[in-house]
Every structure is written in structure tokens, then in C-alpha cells.
N, C-alpha and C positions, 0 to 999 in steps of 0.2 A: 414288262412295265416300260414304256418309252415315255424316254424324256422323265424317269421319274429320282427317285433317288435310292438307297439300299438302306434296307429295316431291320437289319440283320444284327448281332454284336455289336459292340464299338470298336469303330475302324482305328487298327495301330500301325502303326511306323517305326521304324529305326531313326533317329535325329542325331547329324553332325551338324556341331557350329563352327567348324573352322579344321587346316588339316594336323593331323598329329606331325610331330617331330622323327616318331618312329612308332613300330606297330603296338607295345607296351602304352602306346600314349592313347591309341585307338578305342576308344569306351563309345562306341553312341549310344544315348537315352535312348528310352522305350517310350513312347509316346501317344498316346488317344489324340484323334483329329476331327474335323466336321467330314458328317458326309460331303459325300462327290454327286456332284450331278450334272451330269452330261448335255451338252449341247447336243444341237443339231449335227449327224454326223460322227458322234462321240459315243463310248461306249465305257461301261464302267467292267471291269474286270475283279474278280477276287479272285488272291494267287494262290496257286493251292504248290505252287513252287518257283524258290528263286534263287537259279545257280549263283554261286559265288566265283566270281572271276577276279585273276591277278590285278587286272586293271583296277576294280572296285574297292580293292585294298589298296594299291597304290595309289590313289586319287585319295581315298582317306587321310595317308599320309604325306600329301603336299607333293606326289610326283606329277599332279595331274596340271598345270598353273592354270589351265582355262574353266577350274572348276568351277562352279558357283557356289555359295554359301547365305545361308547355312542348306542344308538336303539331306535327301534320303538314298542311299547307294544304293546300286543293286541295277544290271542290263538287264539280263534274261528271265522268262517269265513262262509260264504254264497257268490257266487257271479257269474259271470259268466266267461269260459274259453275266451281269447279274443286273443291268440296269441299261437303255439306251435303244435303239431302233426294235420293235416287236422282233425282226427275223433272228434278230441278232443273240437274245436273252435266251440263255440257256445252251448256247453253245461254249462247249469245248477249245478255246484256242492256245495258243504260245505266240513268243516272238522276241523280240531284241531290240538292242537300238545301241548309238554311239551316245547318243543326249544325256537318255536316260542315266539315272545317278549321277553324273556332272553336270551339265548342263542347266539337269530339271530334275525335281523330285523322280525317283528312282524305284525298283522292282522290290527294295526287301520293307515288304510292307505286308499290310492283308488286302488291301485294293488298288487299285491305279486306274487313274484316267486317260482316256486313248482316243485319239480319230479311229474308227474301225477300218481304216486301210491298214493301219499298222499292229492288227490282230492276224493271226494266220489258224486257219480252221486245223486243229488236230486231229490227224489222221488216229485211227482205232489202232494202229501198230505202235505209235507211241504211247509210255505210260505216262504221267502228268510230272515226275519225276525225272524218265529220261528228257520230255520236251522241254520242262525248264531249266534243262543244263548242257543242252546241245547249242543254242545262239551265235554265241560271240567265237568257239573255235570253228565253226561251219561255217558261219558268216565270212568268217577272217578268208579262211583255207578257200569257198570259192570265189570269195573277190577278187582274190589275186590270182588261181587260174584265169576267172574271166579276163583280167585284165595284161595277162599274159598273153592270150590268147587259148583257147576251152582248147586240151590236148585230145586226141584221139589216139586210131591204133598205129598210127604212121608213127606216136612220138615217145620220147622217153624221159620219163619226167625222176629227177632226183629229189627227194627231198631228204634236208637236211636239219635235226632233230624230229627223227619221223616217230618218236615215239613222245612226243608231247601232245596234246589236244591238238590243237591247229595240223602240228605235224601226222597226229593219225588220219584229221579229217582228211588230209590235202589226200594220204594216199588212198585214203578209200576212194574219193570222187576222181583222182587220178584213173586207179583199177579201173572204177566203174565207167570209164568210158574208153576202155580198151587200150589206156595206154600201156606201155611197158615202167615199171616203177623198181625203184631202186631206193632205198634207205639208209638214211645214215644215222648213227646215236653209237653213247658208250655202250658196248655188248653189239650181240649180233642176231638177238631175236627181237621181233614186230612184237609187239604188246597188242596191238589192235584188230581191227575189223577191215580184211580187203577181199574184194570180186576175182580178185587173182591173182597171182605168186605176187610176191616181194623179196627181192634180192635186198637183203640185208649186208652193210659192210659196218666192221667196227673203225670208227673215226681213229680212235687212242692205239689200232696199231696195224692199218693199212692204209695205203695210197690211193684216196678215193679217188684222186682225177686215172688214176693208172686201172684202176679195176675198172669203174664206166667203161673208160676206152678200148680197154681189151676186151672186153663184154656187146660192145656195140659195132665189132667192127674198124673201130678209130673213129667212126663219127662221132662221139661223145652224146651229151642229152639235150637236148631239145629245151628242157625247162627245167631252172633249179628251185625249189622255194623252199629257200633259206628262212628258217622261223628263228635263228639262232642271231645271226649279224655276222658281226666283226670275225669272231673264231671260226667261221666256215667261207668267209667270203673268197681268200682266196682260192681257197679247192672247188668252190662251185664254179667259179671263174674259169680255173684250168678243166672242167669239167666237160664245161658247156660247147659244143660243138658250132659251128660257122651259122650265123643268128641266133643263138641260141638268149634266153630274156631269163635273168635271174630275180627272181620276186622276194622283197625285204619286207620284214613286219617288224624288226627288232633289232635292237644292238647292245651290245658290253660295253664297247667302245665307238665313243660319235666320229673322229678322226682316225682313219686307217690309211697305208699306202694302195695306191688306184697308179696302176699303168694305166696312158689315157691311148699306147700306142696298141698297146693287144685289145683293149677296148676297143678301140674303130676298126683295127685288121682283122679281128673275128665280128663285127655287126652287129654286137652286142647289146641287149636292152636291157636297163636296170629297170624293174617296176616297184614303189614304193606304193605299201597300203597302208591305210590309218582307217581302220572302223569307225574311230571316232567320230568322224567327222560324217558318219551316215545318219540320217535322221530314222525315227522309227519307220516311215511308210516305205525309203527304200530299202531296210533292212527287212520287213517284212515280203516284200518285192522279190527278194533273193529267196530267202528259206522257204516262198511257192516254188520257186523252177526247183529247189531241191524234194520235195514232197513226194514225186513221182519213185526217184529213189529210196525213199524211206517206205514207201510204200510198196514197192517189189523185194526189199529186203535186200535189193543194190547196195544199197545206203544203212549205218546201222548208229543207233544213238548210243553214247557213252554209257555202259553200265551205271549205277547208282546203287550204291550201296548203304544197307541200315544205317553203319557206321558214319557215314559220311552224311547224314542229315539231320537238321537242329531243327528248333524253335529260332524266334527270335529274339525268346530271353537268353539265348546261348550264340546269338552271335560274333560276339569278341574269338571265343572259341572256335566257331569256322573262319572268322578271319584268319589267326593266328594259323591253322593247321595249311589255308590256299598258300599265306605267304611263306610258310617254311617247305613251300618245294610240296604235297600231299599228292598224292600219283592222281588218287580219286576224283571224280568229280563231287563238290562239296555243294549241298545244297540246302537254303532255309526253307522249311516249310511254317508260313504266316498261321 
């Protein structure tokens, strides 16, 4: 149906008018809307899945300040095209965004309106489940290799909390391009998905700058990405070898001690990523170049578990379980 509108149920949504205080304060209404109809270039989607991320909970509750109100939260999405260019209706896609849920009405809903740039055709390897819950930690994990510079087999990339989303993505897409990888988290096993070994070190009772280095030779790693902040900065620091670029997505604490003179004597690049601030079509921009890995099975999407997916009359209840720390990836299905 191009250009038309969706005939289907009535379309619901999640509604915040303002952010909670804290997450007990978190109630969004359930809410019927007018249909959506697509412009030229525009695509209507209904979700048939929409991960819940940390961000979307904290933005609920006032950690977001650039949010907008009132909206619908919710980044990641899985779902099918069901209205907008002929080629388009009846395709399978997913995708993400920094906007979505702050910015602009958001993913936990039953429809969303899109430019079809910012659709990404789902591969037959992904299930509609895993691809609405893979977005924002894949997104995260290779924006900041990319903008570290894309590791290969020359490099050795640490990462630190490797056992959180982000932190699993980074080391799959690490692995998967041949680099050497190394992990850091409480404990000493990988929880996740890698193309090849993972030197796991426990933070809480060894010397991660001393084991890297002894491990490499003394060149230390080539790339840290610190998903964590302030409590790894300076072991990634001592870590990292002569240029070596430590990539930040997070922190505990906003003010830490920074040597500015080991900084410049080792050549040191800090790289800061904000998802946020990607719009849907370059988000979707990214999770194409990652495709090709999802699709050899390089690349693998976050398990999803029964347990770990609602309705959207049950979303207080996945909020509530993302921000208490839930290993799972948590997912509403609309």
C-alpha cells in the first residue's frame, strides 16, 4: 500500500508526560493513537519487537536533560514494513536510533514512523526478537572501534566490562576481525559470543596493566574500550601501549585524576562516543556494515529469552528488571 495508511487494530503506545524522580515513579500510560501515514520516502513499521535499554529507563527518569516531553521511549526495533513505498511493504526490518525515545516519539509502541533509510532489511539469521535487542549495544561497541580506528590482526584490543552488552559486542566485532582480545569483569569467564579465544582477567584480583603486558610482550594493547569509566580508567591507561586510544561510553564518576604528562609521552587518544546524538539513518548506516557478520555467524545477536519479554501492559515490569542490573536482554513485544 504506498502512501497509504495501516487498517489493522488500534495503534498503542507507551505515554510519559514528564521524568520520574526515580524508577517506582516510572508508570507510562497505555495509550490508542491516530494512524500514521507516511510521506514520500517514509515507511510505516509495526513492531513486532522493542528492546529495552538502560538509556530508556534513564531518560524516563530525568537522567536524559535533552529529552523531550511528553513521548514514547523505547531505541530498538524489529518489525515488519506495513505501509509506505510498494518495495518496501512487507519487508522484514530492525534498527535503532539516538532520537528515538528522547528526542521523538520512540520504539515501545505497535507502529513507528520512519524515513526508510533508517530501516535495515533483516537478515533470515536474525529472529525478530534477537534483532530488536541487538541496536544500541552493537551500535555503541562499533562506533567506538570505528572511531578508534577498525582493529585488525596486528592489534590488541582490551575491553573493560566485557561482559556487559556493549562490552560483549565490542569483543565479538574485535574477535571477528582478527584481533587479539583480552577481557576484563568481576570473574574470569566470557559470558558471550567470540570468533576466537578471549583472555579473560578478573579486575577484583589481578593486575590488568601487568598481565596485558606480560601477555604482549610489554607492548601493551593497542585499543581499550572502557564501557565502564572512571573505575577502569586508570588500568586501561597503564594498559595501553605507545598510541594506543582508549574509547569511553560511561562513567561513575564525571571528575577523575588524568596525568596530562603519561598522556602526551605515550600518544595517547581518548575517544568519547554518545549514541545519542546519532540520528536514525546513521544508525541504521552502521548495523548495514555489521549485516555481513550476522550473516556468516562472525557476529551473533544477544540471546532472548521467554522470560525476558512483555507486553506493553507489563512494561513498568521490564523497566524495573533493565534498571536493577538483569544480565538478559529485556524485550516488549507491542
Amino acid at each position: 500500500m504506498a502512501g497509504g495508511t495501516c487498517d489493522a487494530a488500534p495503534m498503542r503506545r507507551l505515554r510519559l508526560d514528564g521524568a520520574a524522580p526515580d524508577i517506582d515513579w516510572v508508570s507510562p500510560r497505555l495509550e490508542e493513537y491516530e494512524d500514521l501515514v507516511p510521506g514520500p520516502g517514509q515507511v510505516v513499521v509495526e513492531v513486532r519487537a522493542a528492546g529495552v535499554n538502560p538509556s530508556d529507563v534513564k531518560a524516563a527518569m530525568g537522567m536524559m536533560p535533552h529529552a523531550t516531553w511528553p513521548r514514547t521511549p523505547g531505541r530498538d526495533f524489529a518489525g515488519t514494513v506495513v505501509a509506505g513505498p510498494r518495495d518496501m511493504v512487507g519487508r522484514a526490518v530492525f534498527g535503532s536510533s539516538g532520537e528515538l525515545g528522547i528526542k521523538r516519539d520512540g520504539t515501545h509502541a505497535t507502529h513507528l514512523l520512519l524515513s526508510r533509510e533508517a530501516v535495515v532489511e533483516k537478515p533470515d539469521a536474525l529472529s525478530m526478537d534477537e534483532a530488536g535487542a541487538l541496536g544500541v549495544p552493537f551500535v555503541t561497541a562499533s562506533e567506538g572501534l570505528r572511531r578508534a580506528g577498525l582493529p585488525g590482526r596486528e592489534d590488541v584490543v582490551l575491553v573493560l566490562g566485557a561482559n556487559g552488552k556493549v562490552g560483549q559486542a565490542a569483543v565479538q566485532i574485535a574477535a571477528a576481525r582478527g584481533a587479539r582480545v583480552f577481557g576484563v569483569m568481576r570473574g574470569s569467564a566470557f559470558e558471550g559470543h567470540a570468533a576466537g579465544p578471549v583472555r579473560m582477567i578478573d579486575g577484583t584480583q589481578e593486575d590488568v596493566a601487568k598481565v596485558v603486558r606480560a601477555e604482549t610482550g610489554g607492548h601493551g594493547a593497542t585499543i581499550a574500550y572502557n564501557t565502564v569509566g572512571s573505575p577502569y580508567f586508570a588500568a586501561a591507561n597503564a594498559s595501553l601501549g605507545i598510541g594506543g586510544r582508549q574509547i569511553l561510553i560511561a562513567t561513575l564518576d564525571r571528575a577523575i585524576p588524568f596525568d596530562i604528562l603519561a598522556f602526551y609521552r605515550k600518544q595517547l587518544t581518548y575517544v568519547g562516543i554518545d549514541t545519542l546524538a546519532l540520528t536514525s539513518v546513521a544508525t541504521a548506516a552502521i548495523l548495514r556494515e555489521l549485516l555481513p557478520g550476522f550473516s556468516s555467524g562472525a557476529l551473533r545477536p544477544f540471546p532472548v529469552l521467554p522470560g525476558a519479554c512483555y507486553g506493553l501492559d507489563r512494561a513498568v515490569e521490564a523497566y524495573r528488571a533493565v534498571i536493577g542490573g538483569a544480565k538478559d536482554r529485556v524485550v516488549l513485544r507491542p
